[in-house]
C-alpha positions in Angstrom: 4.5 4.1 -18.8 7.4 3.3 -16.4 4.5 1.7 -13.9 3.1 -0.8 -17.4 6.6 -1.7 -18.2 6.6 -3.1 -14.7 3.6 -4.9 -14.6 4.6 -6.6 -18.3 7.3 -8.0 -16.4 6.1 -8.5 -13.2 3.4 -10.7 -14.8 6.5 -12.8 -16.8 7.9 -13.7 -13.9 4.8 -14.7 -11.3 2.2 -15.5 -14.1 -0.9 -12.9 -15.4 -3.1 -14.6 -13.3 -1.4 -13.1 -9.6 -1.3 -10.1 -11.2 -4.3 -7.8 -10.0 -4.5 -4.1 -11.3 -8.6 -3.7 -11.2 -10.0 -0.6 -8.5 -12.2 -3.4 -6.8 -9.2 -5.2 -6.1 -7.2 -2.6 -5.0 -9.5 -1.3 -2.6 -8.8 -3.0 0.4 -5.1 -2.9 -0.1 -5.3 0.7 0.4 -7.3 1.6 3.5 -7.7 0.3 7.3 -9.3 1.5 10.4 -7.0 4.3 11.0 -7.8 6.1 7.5 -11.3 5.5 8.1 -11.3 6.4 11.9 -8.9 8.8 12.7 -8.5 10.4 8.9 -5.2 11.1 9.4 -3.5 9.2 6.8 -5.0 9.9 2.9 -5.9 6.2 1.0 -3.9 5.3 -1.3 -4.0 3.0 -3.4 -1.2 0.6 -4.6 -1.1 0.4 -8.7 -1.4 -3.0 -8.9 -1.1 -6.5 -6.4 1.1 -8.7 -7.4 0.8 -12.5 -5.5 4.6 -14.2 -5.3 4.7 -17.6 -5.4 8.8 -17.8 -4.1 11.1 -16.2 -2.7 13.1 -16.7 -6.2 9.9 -14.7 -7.5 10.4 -12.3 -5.2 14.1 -11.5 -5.8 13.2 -11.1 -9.1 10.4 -8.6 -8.8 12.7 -6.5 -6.4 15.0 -6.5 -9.1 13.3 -4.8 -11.4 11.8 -2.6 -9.0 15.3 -1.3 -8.1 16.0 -0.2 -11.8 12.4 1.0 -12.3 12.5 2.3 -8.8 8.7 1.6 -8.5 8.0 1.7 -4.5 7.1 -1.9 -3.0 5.0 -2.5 -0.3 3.9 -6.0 1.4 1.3 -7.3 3.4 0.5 -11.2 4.6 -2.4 -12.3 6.5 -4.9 -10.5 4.5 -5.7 -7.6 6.8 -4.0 -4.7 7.6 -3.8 -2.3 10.8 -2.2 1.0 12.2 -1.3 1.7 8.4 1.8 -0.8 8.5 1.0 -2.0 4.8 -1.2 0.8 3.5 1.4 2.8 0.1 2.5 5.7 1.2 3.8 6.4 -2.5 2.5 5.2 -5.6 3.7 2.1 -6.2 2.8 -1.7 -6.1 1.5 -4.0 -2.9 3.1 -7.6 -2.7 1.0 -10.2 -0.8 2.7 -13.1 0.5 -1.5 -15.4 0.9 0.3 -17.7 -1.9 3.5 -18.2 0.4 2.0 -21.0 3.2 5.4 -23.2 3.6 5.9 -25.0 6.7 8.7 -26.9 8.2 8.8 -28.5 11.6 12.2 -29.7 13.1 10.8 -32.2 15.4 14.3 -33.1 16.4 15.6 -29.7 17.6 12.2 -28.2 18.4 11.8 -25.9 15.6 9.5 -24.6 12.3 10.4 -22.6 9.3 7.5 -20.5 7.8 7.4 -18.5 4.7 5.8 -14.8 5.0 1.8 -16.0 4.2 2.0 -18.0 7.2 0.4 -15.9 10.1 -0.6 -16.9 13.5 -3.6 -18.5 14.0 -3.5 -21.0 11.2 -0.2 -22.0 13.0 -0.8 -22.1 16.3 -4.0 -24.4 15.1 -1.6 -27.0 12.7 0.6 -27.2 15.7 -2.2 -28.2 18.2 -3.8 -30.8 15.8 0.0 -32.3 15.4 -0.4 -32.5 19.6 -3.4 -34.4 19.3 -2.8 -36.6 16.6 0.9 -37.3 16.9 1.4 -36.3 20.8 4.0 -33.9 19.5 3.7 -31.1 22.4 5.8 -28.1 21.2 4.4 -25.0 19.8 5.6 -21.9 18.6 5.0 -18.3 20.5 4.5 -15.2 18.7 4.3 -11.8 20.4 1.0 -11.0 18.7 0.1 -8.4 16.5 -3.3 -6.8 16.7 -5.1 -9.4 14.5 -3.6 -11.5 12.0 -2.0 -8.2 10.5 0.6 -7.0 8.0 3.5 -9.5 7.1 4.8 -12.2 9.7 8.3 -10.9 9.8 7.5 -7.3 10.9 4.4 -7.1 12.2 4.3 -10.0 14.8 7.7 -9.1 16.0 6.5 -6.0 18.3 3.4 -7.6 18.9 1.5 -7.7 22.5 -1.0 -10.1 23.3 -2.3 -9.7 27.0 -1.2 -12.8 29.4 0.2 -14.7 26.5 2.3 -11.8 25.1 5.0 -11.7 27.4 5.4 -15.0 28.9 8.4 -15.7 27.0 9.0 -11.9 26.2 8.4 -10.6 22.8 8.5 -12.4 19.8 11.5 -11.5 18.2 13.7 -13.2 21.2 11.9 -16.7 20.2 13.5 -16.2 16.1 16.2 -18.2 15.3 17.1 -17.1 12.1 15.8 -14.5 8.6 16.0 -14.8 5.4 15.4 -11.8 3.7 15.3 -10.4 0.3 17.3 -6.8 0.5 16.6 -4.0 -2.0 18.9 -5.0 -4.3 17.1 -8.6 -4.7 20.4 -10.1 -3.1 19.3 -12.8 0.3 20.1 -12.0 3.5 20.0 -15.1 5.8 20.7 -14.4 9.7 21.7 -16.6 12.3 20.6 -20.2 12.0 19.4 -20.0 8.6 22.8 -19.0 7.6 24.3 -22.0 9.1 22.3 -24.4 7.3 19.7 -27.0 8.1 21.9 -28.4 10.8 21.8 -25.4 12.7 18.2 -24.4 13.1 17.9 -24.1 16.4 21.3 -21.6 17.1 19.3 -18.4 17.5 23.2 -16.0 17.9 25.6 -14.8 15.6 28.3 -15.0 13.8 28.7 -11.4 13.8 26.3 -8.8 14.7 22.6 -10.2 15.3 20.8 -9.1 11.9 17.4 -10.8 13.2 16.1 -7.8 14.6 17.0 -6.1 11.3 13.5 -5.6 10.6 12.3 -4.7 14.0 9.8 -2.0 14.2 10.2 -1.1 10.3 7.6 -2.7 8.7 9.3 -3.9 5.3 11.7 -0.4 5.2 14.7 -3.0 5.2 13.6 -5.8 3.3 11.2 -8.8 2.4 11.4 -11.5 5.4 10.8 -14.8 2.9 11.5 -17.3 6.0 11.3 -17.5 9.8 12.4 -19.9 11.7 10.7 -20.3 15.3 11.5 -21.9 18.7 9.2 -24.3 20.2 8.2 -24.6 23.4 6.2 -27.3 25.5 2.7 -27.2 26.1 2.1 -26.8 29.1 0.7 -29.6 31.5 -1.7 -27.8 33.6 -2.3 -23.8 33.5 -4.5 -21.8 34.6 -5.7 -17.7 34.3 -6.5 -15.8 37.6 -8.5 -12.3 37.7 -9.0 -10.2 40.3 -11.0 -7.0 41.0 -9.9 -3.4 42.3 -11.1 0.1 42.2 -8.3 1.8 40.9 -4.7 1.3 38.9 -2.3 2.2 42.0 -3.5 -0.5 44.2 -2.5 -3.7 42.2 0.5 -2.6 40.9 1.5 -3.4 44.6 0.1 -7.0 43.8 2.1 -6.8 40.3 5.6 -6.2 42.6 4.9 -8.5 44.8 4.0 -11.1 42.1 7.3 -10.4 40.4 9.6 -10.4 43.6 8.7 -13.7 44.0 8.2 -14.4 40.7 4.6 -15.7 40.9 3.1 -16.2 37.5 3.4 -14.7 33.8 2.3 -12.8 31.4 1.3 -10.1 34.2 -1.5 -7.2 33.1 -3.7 -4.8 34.2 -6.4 -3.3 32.3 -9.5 -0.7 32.8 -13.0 -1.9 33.0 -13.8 -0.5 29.6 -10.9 -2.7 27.7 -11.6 -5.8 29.4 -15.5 -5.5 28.7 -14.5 -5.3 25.2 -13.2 -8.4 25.0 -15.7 -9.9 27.0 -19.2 -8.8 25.1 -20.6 -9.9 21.8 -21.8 -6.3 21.1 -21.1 -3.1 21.4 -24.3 -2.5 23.7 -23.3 -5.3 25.7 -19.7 -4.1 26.4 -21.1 -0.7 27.5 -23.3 -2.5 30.0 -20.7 -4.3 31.2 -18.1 -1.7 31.5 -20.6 0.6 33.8 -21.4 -2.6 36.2 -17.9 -3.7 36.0 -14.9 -2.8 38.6 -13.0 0.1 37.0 -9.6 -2.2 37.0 -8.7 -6.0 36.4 -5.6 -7.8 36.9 -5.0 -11.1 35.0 -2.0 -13.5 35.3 -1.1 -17.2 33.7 0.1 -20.0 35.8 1.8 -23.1 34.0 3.5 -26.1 34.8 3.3 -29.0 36.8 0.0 -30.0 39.0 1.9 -28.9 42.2 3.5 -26.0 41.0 0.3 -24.4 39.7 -1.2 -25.6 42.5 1.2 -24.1 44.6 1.9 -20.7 42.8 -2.5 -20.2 42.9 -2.2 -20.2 46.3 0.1 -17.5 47.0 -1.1 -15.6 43.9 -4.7 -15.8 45.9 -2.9 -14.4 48.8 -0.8 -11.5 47.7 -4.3 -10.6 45.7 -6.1 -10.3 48.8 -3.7 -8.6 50.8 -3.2 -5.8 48.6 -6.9 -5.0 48.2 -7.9 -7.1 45.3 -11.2 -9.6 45.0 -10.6 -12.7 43.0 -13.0 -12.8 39.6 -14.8 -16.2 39.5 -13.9 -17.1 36.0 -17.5 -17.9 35.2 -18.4 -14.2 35.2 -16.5 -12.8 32.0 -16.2 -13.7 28.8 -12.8 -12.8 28.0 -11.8 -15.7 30.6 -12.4 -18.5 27.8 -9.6 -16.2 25.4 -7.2 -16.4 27.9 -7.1 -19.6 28.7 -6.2 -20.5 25.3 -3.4 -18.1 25.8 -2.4 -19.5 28.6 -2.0 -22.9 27.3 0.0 -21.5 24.7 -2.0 -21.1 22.2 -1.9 -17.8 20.2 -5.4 -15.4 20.0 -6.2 -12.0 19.6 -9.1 -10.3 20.9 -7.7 -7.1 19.8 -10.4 -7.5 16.6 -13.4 -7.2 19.0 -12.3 -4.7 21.0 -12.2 -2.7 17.8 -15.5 -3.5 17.0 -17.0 -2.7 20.2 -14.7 0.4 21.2 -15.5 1.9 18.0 -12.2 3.8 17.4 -9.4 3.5 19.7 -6.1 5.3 20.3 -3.1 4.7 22.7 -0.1 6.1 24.1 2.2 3.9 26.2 6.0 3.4 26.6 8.4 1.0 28.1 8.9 2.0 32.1 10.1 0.4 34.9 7.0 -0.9 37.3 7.7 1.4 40.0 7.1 4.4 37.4 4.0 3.3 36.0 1.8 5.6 39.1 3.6 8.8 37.7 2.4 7.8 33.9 -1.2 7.5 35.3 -0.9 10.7 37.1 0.5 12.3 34.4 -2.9 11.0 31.8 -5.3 11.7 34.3 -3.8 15.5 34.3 -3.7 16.1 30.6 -7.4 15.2 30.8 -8.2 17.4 33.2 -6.3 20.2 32.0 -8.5 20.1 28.7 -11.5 19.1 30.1 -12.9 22.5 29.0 -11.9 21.8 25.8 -12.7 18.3 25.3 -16.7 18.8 24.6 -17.0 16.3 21.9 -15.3 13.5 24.4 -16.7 14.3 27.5 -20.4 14.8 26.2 -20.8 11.4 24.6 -24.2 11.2 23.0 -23.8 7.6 25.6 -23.9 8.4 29.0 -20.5 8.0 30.9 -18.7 7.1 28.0 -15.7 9.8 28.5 -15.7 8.3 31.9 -15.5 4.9 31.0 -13.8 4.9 27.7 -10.5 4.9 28.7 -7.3 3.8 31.3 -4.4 2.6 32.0 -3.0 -0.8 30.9 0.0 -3.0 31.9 2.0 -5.7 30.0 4.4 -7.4 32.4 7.1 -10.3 31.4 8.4 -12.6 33.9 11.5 -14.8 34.7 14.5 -12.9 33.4 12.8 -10.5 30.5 12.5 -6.8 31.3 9.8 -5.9 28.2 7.9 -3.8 30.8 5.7 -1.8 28.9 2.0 0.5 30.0 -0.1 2.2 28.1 -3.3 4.5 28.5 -5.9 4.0 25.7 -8.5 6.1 24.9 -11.9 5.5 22.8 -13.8 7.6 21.1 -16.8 7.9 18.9 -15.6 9.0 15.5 -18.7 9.6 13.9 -18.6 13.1 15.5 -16.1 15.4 14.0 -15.9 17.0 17.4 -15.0 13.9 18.7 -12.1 13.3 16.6 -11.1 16.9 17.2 -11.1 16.1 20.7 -9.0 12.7 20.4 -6.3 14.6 18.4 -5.8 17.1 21.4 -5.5 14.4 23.5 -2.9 12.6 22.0 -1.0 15.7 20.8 -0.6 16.2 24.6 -0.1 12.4 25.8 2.6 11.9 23.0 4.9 13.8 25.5 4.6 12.4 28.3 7.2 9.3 27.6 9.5 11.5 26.8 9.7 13.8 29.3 10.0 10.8 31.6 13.3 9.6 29.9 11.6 6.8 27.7 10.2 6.7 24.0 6.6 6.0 23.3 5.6 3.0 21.8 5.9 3.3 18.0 3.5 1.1 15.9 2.7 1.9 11.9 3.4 5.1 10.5 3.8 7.0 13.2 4.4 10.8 13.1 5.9 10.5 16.5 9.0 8.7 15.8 11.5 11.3 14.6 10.6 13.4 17.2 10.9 11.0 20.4 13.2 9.3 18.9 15.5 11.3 17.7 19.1 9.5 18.7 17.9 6.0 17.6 15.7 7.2 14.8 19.1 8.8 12.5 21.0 6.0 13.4 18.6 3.2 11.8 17.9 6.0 9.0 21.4 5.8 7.9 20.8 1.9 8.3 17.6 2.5 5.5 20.1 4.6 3.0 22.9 2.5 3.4 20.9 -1.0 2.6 18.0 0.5 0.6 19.7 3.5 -1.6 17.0 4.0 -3.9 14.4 4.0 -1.4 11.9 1.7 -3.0 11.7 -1.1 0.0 8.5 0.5 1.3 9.0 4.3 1.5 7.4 6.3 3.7 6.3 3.6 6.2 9.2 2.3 8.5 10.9 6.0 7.8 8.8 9.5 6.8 10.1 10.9 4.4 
């Protein structure tokens, strides 16, 4: 009763018509590839999708929701991932597809966006506007794994290869929030609580509530508007790639690159990963991986003619003397991604590797450079340690696939940003229950390994691992949660487990 009293409501204040409540439209709001992969999260789904129109709409819905206390939930781009958006509880879904406003500041170098606004469709407006108006700004976005979740959670911890980090994560390139708080009161941060005057002072007054929603996928509040830096496009740019045969040896490259500050966006990744995104099949990627060197490193050069010119050289150098083979671009695929990237443009491959990896998993923290051997060290000896137990991984009904379906991967920032961050991820196919079996093991045992080297693991979705690893951080931004969001309704059971 207490959920059709709602929806009489909700439906008074957005119209019948964005009000959805049938199974068939439900469905997708309540499942993604972890609860079909890895099974560990039950589907749920929401009791009815509502579609805002306004943020005025959607104080007025989290009004009601407060003195109903019927759970909200939110999701933007249409897709969801890592279970950032799936219910937890029964309650109600938002999505923001209605919500597309866009506001360029060509003067101060800015653009407002409202929450239905994701990346790809924005990066594209903002190169037509260069071609047609020979306005050359554009906005960076970390870059979430696909156009996922809600624009003002999910792309804020984003990663996205050589463009994620070449002007750090995305949250350092937000000027300003607003946000609609539990009690359907605004918040508006920094610039946009300064007024239009103001939209490009990214600081104060006061503490710096724009990374209020960092990491918590809605657990604070709505994000209704963003406003985003610009940046030039770039001149000339180019992508370099280079070959070696195992992780240790161009991290020496990576130090030297970043001494001397050669380059951006700075990664290294397995053979397996970066055949991924280079094949149009699954059959093809496999291929690839097995011919394939068993490690790449990929940076981004922008700027002027000279410069590039200049930095391409010494970035051939360094490459050869520490062991490494430069790629010729024509060879792989994912070159043509990457290039876009490095122009400034945002992609995401992350959608075919999914598709070609079949089911992936990942643990990775933030470590300083010179630390990244001992996290390598430290995977490869979990795996050998279980090796006995790990049949359904090692014996892959596809020959070498437990020793090609996994490694080590690098995100590197440059100039001034320390978002240092590596990973080791791990595929799997999860059509064998054994298999799955097998993955959980693994990352039971990986889960640990951050910590015990003084750093936290990275944290994406619901995971299980946060109050755990966490701990310190964790009760401080849960007393955060209970202060701002009393009766728990601002999507419970996602940002926090409860």
């Amino acid at each position: 009763m207490l959920i059709e009293q709602f929806k009489k409501k909700v439906k008074e204040v957005v119209g019948s018509q964005w009000v959805f409540d049938d199974p068939a439209d439900r469905y997708p709001y309540g499942r993604d590839i972890v609860t079909d992969g890895l099974k560990r999260y039950t589907e749920m789904l929401p009791e009815f999708v509502v579609l805002p129109g306004s943020t005025e709409e959607i104080q007025k819905i989290v009004k009601l929701a407060n003195e109903l206390k019927v759970p909200l939930y939110i999701i933007g781009g249409g897709s969801t991932l890592l279970v950032g958006s799936l219910p937890a509880k029964q309650g109600i879904t938002l999505d923001f597809k209605r919500m597309q406003g866009m506001k360029i500041d060509y003067e101060n170098h800015t653009v407002s966006v409202e929450p239905g606004v994701w990346a790809l469709p924005l990066s594209g407006e903002f190169k037509k506007i260069a071609s047609e108006k020979g306005f050359r700004y554009r906005p960076y976005f970390g870059g979430g794994p696909g156009p996922s979740s809600h624009i003002g959670t999910n792309i804020f911890t984003g990663q996205n290869k050589l463009a994620g980090y070449k002007y750090s994560m995305g949250i350092y390139c937000v000027n300003g929030l607003e946000m609609v708080m539990s009690d359907g009161s605004l918040l508006k941060t920094s610039a946009m609580a300064c007024g239009a005057k103001s939209s490009c002072w990214a600081h104060g007054p006061g503490p710096d509530l724009t990374y209020l929603p960092f990491f918590y996928n809605g657990a604070y509040g709505i994000c209704t508007k963003i406003i985003w830096q610009l940046f030039p496009i770039p001149d000339h740019y180019i992508t370099m790639w280079a070959y070696y045969r195992d992780f240790k040896t161009p991290l020496k490259a990576v130090r030297e690159f970043m001494r001397r500050e050669i380059g951006k966006g700075l990664t290294v990744i397995d053979c397996w990963t970066h055949s991924a995104y280079s094949s149009e099949s699954i059959q093809e990627s496999r291929i690839l991986a097995k011919v394939a060197p068993m490690i790449f490193l990929g940076l981004s050069i922008e700027g002027t003619e000279r410069i590039v010119a200049y930095q391409k050289k010494i970035a051939a150098q360094i490459i050869t003397e520490s062991g490494g083979r430069i790629a010729p671009p024509e060879l792989v695929e994912v070159y043509k991604g990457h290039e876009v990237n490095s122009a400034g443009w945002q992609q995401s491959n992350s959608p075919r590797i999914l598709k070609h990896l079949g089911r992936t998993a990942a643990a990775g923290t933030y470590l300083a450079v010179n630390e990244y051997e001992e996290f390598d060290d430290r995977m490869l000896k979990i795996l050998k340690d279980l090796e006995d137990e790990l049949d359904g991984y090692w014996n892959h009904p596809e020959p070498g696939f437990g020793q090609y379906a996994g490694g080590p991967q690098t995100y590197l920032s440059q100039f001034g940003h320390t978002n240092n961050a590596v990973e080791y991820i791990f595929a799997w196919d999860h059509r064998s229950q054994k298999n799955t079996q097998a993955m959980v093991k693994i990352l039971t045992s990986i889960k640990k390994v951050p910590v015990e080297m003084g750093a936290g693991p990275l944290v994406l979705g619901r995971d299980p691992s946060a109050p755990q690893f966490m701990k310190g951080s964790y009760a401080v931004a849960k007393k955060l949660k209970d202060l701002l969001d009393p009766a728990n309704i601002m999507s419970p059971g996602i940002g926090f487990l409860d």
